[in-house]
C-alpha positions in Angstrom: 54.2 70.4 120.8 54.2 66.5 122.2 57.1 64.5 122.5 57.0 63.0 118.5 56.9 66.0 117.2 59.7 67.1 119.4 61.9 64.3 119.0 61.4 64.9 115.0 62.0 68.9 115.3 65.5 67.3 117.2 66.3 64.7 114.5 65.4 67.8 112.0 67.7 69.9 113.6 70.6 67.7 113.8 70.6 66.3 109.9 70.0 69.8 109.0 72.9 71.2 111.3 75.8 68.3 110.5 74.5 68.2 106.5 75.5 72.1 106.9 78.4 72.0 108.7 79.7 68.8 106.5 79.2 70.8 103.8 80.9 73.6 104.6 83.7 71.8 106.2 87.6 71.2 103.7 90.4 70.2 105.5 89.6 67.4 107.5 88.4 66.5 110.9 90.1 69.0 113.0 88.2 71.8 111.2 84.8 70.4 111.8 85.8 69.8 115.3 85.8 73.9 115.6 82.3 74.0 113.8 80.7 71.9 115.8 81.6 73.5 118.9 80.3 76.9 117.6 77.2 75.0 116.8 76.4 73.1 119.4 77.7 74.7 122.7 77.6 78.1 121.5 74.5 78.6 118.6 72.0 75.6 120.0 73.3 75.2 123.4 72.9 71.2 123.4 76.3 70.2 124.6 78.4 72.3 127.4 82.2 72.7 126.6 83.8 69.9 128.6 80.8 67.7 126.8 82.4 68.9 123.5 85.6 68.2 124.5 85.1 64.7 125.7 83.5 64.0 122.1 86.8 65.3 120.8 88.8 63.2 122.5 87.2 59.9 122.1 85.9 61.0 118.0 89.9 61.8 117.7 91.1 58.5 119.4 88.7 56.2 117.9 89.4 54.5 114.3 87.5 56.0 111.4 87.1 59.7 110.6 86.3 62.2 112.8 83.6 64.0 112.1 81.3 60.7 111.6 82.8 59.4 115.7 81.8 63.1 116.8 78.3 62.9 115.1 77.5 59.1 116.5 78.4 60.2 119.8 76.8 63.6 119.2 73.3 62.3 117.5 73.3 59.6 120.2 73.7 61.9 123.1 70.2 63.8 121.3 68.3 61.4 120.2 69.3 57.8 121.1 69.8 55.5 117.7 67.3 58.0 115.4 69.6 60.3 116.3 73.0 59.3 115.8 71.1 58.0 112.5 70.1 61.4 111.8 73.4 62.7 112.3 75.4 60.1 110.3 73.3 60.7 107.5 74.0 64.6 107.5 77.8 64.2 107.6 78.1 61.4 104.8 76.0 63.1 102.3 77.3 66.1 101.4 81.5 64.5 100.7 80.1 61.5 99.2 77.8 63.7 96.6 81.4 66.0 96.0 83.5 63.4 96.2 81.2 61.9 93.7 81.4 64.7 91.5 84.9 65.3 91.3 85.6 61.4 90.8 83.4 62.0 87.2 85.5 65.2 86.5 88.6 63.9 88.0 91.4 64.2 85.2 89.7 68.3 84.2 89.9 69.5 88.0 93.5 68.3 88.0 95.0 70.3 85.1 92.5 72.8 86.1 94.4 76.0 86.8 92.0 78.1 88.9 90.7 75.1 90.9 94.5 74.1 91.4 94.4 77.6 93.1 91.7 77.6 95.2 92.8 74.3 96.4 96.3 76.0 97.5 94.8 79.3 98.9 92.1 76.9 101.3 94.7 74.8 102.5 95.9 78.4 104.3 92.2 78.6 105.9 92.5 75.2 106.8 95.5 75.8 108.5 94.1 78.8 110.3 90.7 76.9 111.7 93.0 73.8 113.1 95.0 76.1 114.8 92.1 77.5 116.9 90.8 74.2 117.4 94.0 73.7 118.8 94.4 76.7 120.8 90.6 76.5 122.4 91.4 72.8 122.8 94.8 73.6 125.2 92.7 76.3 127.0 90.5 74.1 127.7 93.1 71.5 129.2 95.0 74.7 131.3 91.5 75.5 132.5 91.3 72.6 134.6 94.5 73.2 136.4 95.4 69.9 137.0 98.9 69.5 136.6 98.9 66.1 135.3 97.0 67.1 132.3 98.7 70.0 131.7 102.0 68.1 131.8 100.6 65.2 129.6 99.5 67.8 126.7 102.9 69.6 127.0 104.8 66.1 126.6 102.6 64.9 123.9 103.4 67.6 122.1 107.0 67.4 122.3 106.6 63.8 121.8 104.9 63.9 118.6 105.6 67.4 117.4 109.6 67.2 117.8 110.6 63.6 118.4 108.2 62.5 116.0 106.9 60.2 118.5 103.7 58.0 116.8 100.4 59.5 117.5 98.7 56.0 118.1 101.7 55.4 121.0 100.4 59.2 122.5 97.0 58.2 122.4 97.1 55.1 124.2 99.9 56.5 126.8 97.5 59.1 127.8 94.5 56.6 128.0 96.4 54.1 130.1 97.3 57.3 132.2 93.8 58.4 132.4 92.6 55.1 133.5 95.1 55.1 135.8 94.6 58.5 137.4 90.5 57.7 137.3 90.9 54.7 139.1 93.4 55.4 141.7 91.1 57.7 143.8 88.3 55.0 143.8 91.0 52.5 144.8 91.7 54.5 147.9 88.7 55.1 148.8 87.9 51.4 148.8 90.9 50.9 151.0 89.8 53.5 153.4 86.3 52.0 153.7 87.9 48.5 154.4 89.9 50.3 156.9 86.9 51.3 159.0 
């Protein structure tokens, strides 16, 4: 197989695999931050788990949804512009052709007993897949065993979980943080070599 037809087999691949998962996906971003990972560092093997993580953090912190930050990082990362092209494609479709839908049936879905129902009973599913996002996600952060990070998740979540602390203020404490703690080693390493 030469190169075109590889890159196309990849650009194949990812619409196929993000038009899937989009599809598949109620409840928001957090849940599709779960498929992805199942699809991409487990199933396909294209991303490693920190790489997944990473793509959480900056698709959660970014403005817009999450799932179409996640893909233009993610399609990028595969295939340059065709891919992140690819990739945004894949995710929009499938909500915009539901959404769509229930926009023409809008006023019989909402007096709609039994899809009144469903829509209750998925919210509990929902519930369940952001919690294991959430639980890989802080395994992931205790896995490093830095202690800064470790402390940082523990006080975000106090923060925002109990003080009701604004999510945007958590975000950008822990980026100037994270700035901070990337740049102080390279500072002091700078100092040493003027040193000498």
């Amino acid at each position: 197989m030469n190169e075109k037809e590889c890159k196309r087999n990849i650009l194949w691949k990812l619409f196929k695999a993000t038009f899937t998962l989009s599809a598949c996906t109620f409840g928001g971003g957090f849940v599709i931050v779960s498929l992805m990972k199942k699809k991409f560092v487990e199933e396909l093997g294209w991303l490693e788990e920190d790489e997944m993580l990473d793509i959480t953090a900056i698709a959660q912190s970014s403005p817009g949804p999450i799932p179409i930050n996640a893909s233009v990082i993610l399609g990028y990362r595969m295939a340059g512009l065709a891919g992140t092209a690819a990739a945004i494609l894949g995710t929009i479709l499938p909500p915009m052709a539901i959404i769509s839908l229930i926009a023409v049936f809008y006023a019989q879905f909402r007096e709609n007993q039994i899809i009144a129902t469903a829509l209750q009973v998925m919210r509990v599913g929902v519930a369940a897949v952001i919690f294991d996002v959430v639980w890989n996600l802080a395994k992931n952060v205790c896995k490093t065993k830095r202690m800064l990070y470790i402390t940082l998740m523990a006080v975000s979540f106090v923060g925002a979980a109990l003080l009701d602390v604004s999510a945007m203020l958590v975000i950008l404490t822990c980026l100037v943080i994270g700035i901070m703690d990337a740049v102080t080693p390279v500072i002091g390493k700078q100092k040493k070599k003027e040193r000498v």
